[in-house]
C-alpha positions as a LaTeX table, in Angstrom:
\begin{tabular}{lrrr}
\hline
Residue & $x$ (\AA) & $y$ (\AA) & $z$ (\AA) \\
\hline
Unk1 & 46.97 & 84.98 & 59.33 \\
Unk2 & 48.87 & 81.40 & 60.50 \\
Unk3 & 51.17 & 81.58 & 63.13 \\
Unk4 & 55.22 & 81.08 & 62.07 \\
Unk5 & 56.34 & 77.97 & 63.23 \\
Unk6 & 58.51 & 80.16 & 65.83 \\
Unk7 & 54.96 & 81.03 & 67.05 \\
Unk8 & 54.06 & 77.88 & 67.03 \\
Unk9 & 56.67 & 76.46 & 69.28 \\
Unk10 & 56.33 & 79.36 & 71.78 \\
Unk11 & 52.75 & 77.88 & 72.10 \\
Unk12 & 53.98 & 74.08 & 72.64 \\
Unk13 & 57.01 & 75.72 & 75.41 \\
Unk14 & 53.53 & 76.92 & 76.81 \\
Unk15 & 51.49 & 73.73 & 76.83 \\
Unk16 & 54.16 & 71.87 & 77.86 \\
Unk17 & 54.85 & 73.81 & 80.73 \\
Unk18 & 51.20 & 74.24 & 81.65 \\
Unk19 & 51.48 & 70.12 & 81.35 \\
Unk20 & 48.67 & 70.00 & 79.04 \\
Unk21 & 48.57 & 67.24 & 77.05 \\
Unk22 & 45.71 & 67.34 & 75.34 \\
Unk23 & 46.34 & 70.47 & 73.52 \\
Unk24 & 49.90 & 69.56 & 73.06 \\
Unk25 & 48.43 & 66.32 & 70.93 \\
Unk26 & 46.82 & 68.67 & 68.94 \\
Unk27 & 50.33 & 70.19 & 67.68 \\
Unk28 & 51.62 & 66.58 & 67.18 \\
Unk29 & 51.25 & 64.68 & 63.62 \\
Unk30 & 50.32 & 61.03 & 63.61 \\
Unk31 & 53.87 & 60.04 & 62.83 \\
Unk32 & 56.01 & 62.36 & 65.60 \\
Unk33 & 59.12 & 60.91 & 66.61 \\
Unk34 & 60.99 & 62.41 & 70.23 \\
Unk35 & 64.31 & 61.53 & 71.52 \\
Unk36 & 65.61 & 63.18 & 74.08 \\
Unk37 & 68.69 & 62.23 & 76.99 \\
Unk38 & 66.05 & 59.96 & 78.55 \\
Unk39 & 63.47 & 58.74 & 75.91 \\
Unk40 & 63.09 & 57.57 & 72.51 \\
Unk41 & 59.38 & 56.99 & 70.89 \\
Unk42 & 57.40 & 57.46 & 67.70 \\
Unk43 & 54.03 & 57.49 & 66.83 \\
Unk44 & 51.45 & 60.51 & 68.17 \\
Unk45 & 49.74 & 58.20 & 71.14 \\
Unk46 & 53.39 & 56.78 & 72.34 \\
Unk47 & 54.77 & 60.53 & 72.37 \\
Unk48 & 51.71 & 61.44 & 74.49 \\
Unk49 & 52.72 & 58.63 & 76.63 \\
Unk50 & 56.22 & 59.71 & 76.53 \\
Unk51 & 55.22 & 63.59 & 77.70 \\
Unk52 & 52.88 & 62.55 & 80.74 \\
Unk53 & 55.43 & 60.38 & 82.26 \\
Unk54 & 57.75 & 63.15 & 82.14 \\
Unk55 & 54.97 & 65.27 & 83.62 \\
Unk56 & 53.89 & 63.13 & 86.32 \\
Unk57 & 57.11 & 62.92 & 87.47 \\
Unk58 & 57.29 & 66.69 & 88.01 \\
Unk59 & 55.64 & 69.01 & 90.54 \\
Unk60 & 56.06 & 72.07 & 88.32 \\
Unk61 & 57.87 & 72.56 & 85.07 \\
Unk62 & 58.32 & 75.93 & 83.48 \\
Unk63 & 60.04 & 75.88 & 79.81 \\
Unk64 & 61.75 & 79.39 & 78.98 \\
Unk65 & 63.00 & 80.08 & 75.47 \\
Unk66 & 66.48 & 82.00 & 75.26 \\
Unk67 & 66.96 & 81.76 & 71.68 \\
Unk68 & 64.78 & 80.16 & 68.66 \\
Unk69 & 66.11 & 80.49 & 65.21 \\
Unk70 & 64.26 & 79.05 & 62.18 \\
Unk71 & 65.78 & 77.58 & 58.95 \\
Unk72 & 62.78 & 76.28 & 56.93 \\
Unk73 & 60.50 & 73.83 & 58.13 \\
Unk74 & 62.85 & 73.77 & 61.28 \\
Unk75 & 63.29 & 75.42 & 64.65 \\
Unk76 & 66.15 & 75.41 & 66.99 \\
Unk77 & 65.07 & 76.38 & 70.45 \\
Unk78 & 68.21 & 76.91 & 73.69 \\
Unk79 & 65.53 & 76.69 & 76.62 \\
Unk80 & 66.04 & 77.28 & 80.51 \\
Unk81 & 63.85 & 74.36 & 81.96 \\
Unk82 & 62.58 & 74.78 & 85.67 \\
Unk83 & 61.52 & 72.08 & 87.65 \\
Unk84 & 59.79 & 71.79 & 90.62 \\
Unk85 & 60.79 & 75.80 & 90.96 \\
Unk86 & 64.21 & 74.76 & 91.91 \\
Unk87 & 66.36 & 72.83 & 89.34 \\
Unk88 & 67.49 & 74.59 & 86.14 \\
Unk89 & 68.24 & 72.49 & 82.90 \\
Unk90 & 69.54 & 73.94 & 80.08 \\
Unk91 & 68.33 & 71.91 & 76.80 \\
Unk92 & 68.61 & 72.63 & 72.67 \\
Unk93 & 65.59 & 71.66 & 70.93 \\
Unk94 & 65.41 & 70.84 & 67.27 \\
Unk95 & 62.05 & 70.82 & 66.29 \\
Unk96 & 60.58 & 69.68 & 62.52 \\
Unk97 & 57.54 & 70.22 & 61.21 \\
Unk98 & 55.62 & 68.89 & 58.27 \\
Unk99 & 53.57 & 70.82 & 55.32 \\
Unk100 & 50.36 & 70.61 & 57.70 \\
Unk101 & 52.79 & 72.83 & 60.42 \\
Unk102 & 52.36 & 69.67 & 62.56 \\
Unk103 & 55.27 & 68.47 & 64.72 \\
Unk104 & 56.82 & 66.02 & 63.29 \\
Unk105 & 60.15 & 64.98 & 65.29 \\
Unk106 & 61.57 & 66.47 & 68.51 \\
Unk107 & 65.36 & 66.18 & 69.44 \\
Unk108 & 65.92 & 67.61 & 72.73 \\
Unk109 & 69.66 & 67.90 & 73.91 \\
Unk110 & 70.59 & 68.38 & 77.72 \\
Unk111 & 73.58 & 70.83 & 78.58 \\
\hline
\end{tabular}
């Protein structure tokens, strides 16, 4: 049976917060665009890019999902973001995916 694409981003909240980025690539599609209140880039190898900068720049970051609510090939995530162990962020993620249940764009939204 496939995972749901709820499923699926639990598993990315997990490999992002484990700061692996080689699985992580493997939920990307060639043609993933990310924006978030810090970064803007497109194309699978840039977004890769994009993630381990934000991960080297972290001791620790731990990605909890309140809420995720799916409407089609969409998923809406609120998420309580650790990092370092000490400093909470609260951030909305709008995730898409394509027919191949690839990530294809990422909006994150701080607040």
């Amino acid at each position: 049976m496939e995972k749901s694409l709820i499923e699926c981003c639990e598993h990315y909240f997990k490999l992002f917060s484990a700061k692996n980025i080689e699985e992580l690539s493997k939920l990307f599609s060639d043609d993933i665009e990310l924006r978030d209140w810090e970064n803007s880039s497109s194309g699978k190898s840039n977004v890769i890019l994009t993630n381990k900068k934000i991960f080297d720049r972290v001791e620790s970051i731990n990605v909890k999902p309140k809420n995720i609510y799916q409407d089609g090939n969409v998923v809406i995530a609120e998420l309580d973001i650790l990092i370092n162990g000490k400093e909470k962020i609260l951030v909305v993620d709008i995730i898409s995916f394509n027919e191949s249940a690839k990530i294809c764009r990422i909006n994150a939204f701080k607040g």
